[in-house]
TIMI-2910 file (N, C-alpha, C, CB; in pm, 1 decimal, decimal comma, always signed):
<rs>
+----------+----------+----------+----------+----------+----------+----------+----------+----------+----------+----------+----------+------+
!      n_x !      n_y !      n_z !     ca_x !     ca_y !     ca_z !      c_x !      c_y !      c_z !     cb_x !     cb_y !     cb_z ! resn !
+----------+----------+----------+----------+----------+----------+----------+----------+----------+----------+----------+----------+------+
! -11485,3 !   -545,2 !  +2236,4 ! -11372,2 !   -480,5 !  +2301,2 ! -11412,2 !   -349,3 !  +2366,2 ! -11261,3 !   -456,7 !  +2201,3 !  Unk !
! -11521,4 !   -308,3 !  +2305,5 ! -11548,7 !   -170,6 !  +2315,7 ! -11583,4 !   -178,4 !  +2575,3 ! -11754,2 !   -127,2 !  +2152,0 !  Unk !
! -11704,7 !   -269,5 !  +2524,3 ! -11766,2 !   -290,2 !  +2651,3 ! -11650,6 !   -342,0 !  +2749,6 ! -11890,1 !   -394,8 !  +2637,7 !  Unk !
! -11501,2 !   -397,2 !  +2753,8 ! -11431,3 !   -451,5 !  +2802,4 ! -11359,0 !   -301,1 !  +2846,4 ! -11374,1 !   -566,1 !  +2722,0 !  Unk !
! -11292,9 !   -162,9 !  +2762,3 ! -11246,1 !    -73,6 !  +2794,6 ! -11328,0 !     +5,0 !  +2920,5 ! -11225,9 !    -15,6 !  +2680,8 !  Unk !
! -11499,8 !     -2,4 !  +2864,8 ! -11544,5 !    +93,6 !  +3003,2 ! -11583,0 !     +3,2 !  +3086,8 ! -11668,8 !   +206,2 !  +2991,5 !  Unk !
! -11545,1 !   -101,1 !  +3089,3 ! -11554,6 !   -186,6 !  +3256,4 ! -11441,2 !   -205,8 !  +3321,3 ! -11607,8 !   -338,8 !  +3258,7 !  Unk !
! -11300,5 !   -182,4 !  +3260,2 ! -11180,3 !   -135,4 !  +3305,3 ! -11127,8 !    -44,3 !  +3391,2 ! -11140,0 !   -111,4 !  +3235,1 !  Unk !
! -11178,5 !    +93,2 !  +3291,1 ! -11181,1 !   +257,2 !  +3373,1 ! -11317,8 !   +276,9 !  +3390,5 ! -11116,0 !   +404,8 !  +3280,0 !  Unk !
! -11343,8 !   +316,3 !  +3486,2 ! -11443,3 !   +326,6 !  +3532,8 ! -11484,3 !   +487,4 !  +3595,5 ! -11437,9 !   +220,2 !  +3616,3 !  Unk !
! -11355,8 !   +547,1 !  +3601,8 ! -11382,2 !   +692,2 !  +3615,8 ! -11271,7 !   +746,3 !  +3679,4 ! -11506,2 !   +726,5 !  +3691,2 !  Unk !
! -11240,2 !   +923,1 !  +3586,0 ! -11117,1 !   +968,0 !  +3650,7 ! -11121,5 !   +990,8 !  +3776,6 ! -11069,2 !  +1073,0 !  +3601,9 !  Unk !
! -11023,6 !  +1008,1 !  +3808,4 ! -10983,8 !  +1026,7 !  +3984,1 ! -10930,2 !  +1195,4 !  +3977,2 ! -10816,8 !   +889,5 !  +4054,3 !  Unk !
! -11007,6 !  +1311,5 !  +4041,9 ! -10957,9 !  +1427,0 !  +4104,8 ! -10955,2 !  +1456,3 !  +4215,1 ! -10994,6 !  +1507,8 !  +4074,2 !  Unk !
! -10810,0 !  +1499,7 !  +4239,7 ! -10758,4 !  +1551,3 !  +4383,6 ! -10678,1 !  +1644,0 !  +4360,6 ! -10687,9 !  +1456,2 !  +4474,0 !  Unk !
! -10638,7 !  +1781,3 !  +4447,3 ! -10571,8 !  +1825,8 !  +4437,2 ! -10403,7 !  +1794,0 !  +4335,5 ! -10596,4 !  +1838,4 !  +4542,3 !  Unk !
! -10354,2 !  +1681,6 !  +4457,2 ! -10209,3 !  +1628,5 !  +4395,4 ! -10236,1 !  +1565,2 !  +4272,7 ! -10127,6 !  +1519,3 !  +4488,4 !  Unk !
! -10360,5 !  +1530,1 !  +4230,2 ! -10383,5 !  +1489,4 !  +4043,7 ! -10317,0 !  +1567,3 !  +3975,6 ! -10533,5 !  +1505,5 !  +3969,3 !  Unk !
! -10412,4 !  +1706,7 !  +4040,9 ! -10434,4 !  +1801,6 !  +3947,2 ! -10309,4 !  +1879,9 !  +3948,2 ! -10557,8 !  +1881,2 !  +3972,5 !  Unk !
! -10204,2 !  +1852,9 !  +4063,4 ! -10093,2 !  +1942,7 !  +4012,2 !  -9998,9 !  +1804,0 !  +3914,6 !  -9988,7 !  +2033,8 !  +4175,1 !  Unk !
! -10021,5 !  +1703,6 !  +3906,6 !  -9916,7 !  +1608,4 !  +3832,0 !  -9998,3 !  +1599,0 !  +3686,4 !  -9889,8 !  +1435,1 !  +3919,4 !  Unk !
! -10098,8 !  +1655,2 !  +3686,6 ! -10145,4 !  +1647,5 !  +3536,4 ! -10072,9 !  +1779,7 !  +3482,2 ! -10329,2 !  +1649,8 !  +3513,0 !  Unk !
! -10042,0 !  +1880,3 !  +3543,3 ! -10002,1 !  +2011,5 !  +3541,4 !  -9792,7 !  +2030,1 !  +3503,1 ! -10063,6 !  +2069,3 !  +3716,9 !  Unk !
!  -9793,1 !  +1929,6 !  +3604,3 !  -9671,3 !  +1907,5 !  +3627,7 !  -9583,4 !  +1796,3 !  +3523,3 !  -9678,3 !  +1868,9 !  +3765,1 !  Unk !
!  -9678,8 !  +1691,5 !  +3560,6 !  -9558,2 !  +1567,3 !  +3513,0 !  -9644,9 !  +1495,4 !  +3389,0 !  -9512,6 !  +1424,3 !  +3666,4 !  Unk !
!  -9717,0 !  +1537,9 !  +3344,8 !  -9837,6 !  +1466,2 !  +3227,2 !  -9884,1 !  +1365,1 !  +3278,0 !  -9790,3 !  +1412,6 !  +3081,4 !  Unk !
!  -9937,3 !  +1355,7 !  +3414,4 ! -10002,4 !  +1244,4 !  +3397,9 ! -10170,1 !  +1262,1 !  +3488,0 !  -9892,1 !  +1121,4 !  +3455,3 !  Unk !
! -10232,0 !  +1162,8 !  +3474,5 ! -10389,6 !  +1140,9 !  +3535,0 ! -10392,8 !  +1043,7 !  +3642,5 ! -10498,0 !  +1083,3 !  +3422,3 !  Unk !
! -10513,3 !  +1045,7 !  +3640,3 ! -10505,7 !   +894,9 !  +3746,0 ! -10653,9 !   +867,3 !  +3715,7 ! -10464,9 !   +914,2 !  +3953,9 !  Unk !
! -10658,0 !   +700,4 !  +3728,1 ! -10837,6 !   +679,3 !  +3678,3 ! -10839,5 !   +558,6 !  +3789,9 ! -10889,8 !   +615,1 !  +3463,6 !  Unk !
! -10940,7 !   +589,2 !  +3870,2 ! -11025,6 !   +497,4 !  +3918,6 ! -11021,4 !   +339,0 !  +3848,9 ! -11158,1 !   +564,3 !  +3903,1 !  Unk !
! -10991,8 !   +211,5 !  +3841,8 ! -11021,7 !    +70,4 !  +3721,8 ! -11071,1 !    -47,5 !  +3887,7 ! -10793,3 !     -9,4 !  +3584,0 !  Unk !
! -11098,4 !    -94,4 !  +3747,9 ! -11165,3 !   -240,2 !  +3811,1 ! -11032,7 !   -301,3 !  +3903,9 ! -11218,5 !   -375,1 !  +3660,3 !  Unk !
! -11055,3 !   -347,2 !  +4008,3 ! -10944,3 !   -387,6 !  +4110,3 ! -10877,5 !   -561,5 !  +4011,5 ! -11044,0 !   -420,1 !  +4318,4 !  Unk !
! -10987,2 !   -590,8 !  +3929,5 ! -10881,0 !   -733,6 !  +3892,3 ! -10787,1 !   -653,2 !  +3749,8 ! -11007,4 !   -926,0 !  +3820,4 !  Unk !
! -10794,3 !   -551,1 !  +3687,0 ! -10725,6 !   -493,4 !  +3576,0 ! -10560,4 !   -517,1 !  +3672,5 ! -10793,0 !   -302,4 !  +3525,7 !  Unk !
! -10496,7 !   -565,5 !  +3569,5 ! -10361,9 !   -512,2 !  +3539,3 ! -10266,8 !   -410,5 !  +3457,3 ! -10329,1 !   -584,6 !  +3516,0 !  Unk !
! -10158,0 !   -357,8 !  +3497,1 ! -10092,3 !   -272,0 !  +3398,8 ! -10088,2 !   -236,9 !  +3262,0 ! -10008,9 !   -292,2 !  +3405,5 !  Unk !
! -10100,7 !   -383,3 !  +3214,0 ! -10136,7 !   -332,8 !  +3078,5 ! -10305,4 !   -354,4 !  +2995,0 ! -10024,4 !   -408,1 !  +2992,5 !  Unk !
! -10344,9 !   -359,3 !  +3109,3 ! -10504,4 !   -390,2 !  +3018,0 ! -10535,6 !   -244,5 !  +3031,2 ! -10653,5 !   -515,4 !  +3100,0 !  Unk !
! -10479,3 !   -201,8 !  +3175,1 ! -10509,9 !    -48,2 !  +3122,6 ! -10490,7 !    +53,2 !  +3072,6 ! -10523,8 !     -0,9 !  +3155,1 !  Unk !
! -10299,3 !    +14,4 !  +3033,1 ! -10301,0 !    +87,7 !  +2917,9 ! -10288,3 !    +77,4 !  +2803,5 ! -10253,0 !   +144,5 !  +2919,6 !  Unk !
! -10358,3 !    -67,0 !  +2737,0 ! -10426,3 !    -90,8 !  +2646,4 ! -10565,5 !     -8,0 !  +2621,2 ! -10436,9 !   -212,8 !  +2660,6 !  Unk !
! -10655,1 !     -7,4 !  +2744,8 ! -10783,0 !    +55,6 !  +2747,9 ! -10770,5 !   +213,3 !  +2744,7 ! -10858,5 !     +8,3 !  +2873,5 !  Unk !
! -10693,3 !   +269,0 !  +2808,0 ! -10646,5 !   +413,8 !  +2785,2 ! -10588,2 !   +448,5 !  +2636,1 ! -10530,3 !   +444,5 !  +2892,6 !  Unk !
! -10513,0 !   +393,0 !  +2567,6 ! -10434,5 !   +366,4 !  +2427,5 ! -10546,7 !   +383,0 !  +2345,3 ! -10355,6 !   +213,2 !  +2402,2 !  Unk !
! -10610,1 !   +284,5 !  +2312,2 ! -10790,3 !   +273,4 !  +2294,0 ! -10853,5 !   +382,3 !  +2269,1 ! -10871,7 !   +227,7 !  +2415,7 !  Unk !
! -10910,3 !   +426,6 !  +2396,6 ! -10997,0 !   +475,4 !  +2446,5 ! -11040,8 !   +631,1 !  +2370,7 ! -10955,8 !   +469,9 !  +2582,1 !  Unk !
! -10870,6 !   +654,9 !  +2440,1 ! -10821,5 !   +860,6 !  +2418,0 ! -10744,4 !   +856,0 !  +2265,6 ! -10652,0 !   +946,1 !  +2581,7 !  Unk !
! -10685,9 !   +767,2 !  +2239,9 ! -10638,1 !   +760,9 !  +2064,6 ! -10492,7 !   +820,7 !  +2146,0 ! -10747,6 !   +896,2 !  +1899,2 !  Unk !
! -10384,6 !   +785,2 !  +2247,8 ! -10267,2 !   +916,0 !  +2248,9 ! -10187,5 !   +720,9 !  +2283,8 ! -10271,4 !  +1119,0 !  +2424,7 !  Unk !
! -10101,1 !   +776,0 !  +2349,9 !  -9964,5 !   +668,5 !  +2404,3 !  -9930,0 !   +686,9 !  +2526,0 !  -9823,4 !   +683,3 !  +2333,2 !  Unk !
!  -9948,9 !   +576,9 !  +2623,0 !  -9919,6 !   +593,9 !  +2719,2 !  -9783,2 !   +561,6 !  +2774,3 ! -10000,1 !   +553,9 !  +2762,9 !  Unk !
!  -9727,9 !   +638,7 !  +2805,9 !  -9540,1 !   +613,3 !  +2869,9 !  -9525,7 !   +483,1 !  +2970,3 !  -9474,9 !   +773,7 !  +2992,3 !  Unk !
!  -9630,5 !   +514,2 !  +3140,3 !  -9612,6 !   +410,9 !  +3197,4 !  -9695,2 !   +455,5 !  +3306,6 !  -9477,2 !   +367,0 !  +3215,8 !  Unk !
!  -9766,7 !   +292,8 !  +3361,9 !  -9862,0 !   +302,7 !  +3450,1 !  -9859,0 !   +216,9 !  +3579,6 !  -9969,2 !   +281,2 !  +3382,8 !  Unk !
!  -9861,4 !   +336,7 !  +3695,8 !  -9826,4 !   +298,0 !  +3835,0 ! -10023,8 !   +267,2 !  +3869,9 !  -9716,8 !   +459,9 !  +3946,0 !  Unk !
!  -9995,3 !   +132,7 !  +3983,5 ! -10106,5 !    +91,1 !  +4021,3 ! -10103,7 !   +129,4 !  +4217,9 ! -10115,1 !    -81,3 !  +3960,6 !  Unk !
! -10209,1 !   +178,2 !  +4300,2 ! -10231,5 !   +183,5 !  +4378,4 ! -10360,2 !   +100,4 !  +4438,6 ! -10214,3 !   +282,2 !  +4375,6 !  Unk !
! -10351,1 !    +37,2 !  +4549,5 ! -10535,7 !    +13,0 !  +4559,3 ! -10516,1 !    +50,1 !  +4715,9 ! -10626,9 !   -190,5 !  +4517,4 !  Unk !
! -10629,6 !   +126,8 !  +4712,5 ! -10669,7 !   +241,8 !  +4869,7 ! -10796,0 !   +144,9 !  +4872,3 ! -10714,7 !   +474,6 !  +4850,3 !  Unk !
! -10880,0 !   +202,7 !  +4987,6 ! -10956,6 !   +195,6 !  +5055,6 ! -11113,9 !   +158,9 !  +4955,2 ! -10933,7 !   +318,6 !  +5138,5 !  Unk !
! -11092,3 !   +273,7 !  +4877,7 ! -11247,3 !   +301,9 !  +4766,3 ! -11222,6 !   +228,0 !  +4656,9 ! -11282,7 !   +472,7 !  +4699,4 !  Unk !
! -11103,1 !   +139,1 !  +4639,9 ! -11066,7 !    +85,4 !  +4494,0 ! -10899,1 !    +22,0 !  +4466,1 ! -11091,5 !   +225,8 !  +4387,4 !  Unk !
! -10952,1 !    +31,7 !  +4349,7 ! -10771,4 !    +79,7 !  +4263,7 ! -10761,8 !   +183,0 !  +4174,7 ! -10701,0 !    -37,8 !  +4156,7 !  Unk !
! -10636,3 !   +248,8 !  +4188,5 ! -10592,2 !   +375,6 !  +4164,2 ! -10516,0 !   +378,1 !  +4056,8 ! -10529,3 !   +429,3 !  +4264,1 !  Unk !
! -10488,9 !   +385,3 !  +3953,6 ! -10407,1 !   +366,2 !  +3829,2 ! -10354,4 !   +504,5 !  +3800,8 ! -10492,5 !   +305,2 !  +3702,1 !  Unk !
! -10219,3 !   +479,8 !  +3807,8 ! -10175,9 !   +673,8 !  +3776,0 ! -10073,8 !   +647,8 !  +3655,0 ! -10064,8 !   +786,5 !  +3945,4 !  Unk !
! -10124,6 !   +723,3 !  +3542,8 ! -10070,4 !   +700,8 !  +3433,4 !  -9979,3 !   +822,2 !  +3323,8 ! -10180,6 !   +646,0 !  +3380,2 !  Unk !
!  -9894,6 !   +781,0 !  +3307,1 !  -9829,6 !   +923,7 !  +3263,0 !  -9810,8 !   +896,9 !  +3073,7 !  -9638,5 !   +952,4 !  +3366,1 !  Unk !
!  -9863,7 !   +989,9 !  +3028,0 !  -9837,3 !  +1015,9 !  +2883,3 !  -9741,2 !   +993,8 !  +2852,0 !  -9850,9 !  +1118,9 !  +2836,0 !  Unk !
!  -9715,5 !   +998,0 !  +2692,8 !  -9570,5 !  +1035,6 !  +2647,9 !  -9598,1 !  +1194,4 !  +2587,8 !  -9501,6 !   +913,1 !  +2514,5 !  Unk !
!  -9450,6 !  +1226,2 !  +2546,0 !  -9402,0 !  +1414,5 !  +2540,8 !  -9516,7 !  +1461,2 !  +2414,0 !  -9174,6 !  +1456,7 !  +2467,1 !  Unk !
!  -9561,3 !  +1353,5 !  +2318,8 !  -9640,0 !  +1421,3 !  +2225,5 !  -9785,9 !  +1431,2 !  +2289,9 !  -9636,6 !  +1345,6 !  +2084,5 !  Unk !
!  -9834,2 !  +1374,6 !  +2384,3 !  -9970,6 !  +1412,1 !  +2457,1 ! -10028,4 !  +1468,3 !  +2544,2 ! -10012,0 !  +1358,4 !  +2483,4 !  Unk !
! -10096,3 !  +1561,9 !  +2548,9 ! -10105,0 !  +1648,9 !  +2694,8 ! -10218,1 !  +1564,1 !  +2804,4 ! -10176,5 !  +1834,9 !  +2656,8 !  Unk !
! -10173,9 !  +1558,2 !  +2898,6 ! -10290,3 !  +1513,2 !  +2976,0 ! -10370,9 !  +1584,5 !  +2989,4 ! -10277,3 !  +1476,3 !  +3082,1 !  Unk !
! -10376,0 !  +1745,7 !  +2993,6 ! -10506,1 !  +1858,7 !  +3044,2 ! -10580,5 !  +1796,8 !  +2895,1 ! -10459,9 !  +2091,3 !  +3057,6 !  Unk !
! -10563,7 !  +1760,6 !  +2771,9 ! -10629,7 !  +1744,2 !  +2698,5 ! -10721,1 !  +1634,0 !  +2696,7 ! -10570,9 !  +1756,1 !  +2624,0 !  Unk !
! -10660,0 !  +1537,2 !  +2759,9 ! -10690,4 !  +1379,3 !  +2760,9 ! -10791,5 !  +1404,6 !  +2859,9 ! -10561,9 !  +1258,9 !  +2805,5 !  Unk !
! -10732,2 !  +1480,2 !  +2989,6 ! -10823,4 !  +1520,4 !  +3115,6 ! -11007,4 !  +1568,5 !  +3079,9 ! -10732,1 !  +1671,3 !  +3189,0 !  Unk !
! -10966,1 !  +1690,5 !  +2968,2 ! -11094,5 !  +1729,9 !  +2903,7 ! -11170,3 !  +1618,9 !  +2826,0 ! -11066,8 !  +1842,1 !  +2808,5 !  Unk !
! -11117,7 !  +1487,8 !  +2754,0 ! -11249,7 !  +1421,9 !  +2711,0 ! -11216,5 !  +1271,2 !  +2837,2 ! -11256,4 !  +1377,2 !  +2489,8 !  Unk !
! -11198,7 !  +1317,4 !  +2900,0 ! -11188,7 !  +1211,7 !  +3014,3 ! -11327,9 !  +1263,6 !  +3121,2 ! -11007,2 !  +1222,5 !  +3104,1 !  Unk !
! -11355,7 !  +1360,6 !  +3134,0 ! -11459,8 !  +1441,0 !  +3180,3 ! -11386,5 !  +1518,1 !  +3313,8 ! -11600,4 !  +1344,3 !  +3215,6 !  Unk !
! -11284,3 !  +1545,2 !  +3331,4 ! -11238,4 !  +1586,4 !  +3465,4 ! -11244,3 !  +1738,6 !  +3480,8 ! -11093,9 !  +1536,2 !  +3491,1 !  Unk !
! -11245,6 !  +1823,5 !  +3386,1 ! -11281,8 !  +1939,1 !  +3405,1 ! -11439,4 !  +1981,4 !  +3368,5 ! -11187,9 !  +2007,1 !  +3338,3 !  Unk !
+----------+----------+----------+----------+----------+----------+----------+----------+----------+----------+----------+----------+------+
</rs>
């Protein structure tokens, strides 16, 4: 299971507007494998960071798919952000 989570997320996503909705609204956004669905990833996030994830919006741009995921009220994302490697 372990090898199935980091072939999922594959790496956080920073941008400005991340970084004010991690600030703002608790949430991140991670880079995943374009065949992942909604909940494999936040199964793999659940996993991963040990917190709960509220609910996860999917985008796919140009470089990928975009997974933007928002905590629930007991988890901070700047925290999740720090062992996520984004700062």
């Amino acid at each position: 299971m372990t090898g199935l989570r980091h072939r999922i997320l594959l790496h956080a996503y920073v941008t400005e507007k991340s970084m004010d909705e991690m600030e703002r609204l608790n949430k991140l956004e991670f880079v995943v494998d374009r065949r992942a669905n909604r909940a494999e990833v936040k199964r793999a996030i659940e996993e991963l960071y040990s917190c709960k994830v509220a609910k996860v919006n999917m985008k796919i741009v140009r470089s990928g798919k975009i997974a933007t995921v928002r905590f629930a009220k007991d988890y901070s994302a700047e925290d999740i952000g720090t062992r996520a490697g984004v700062f």
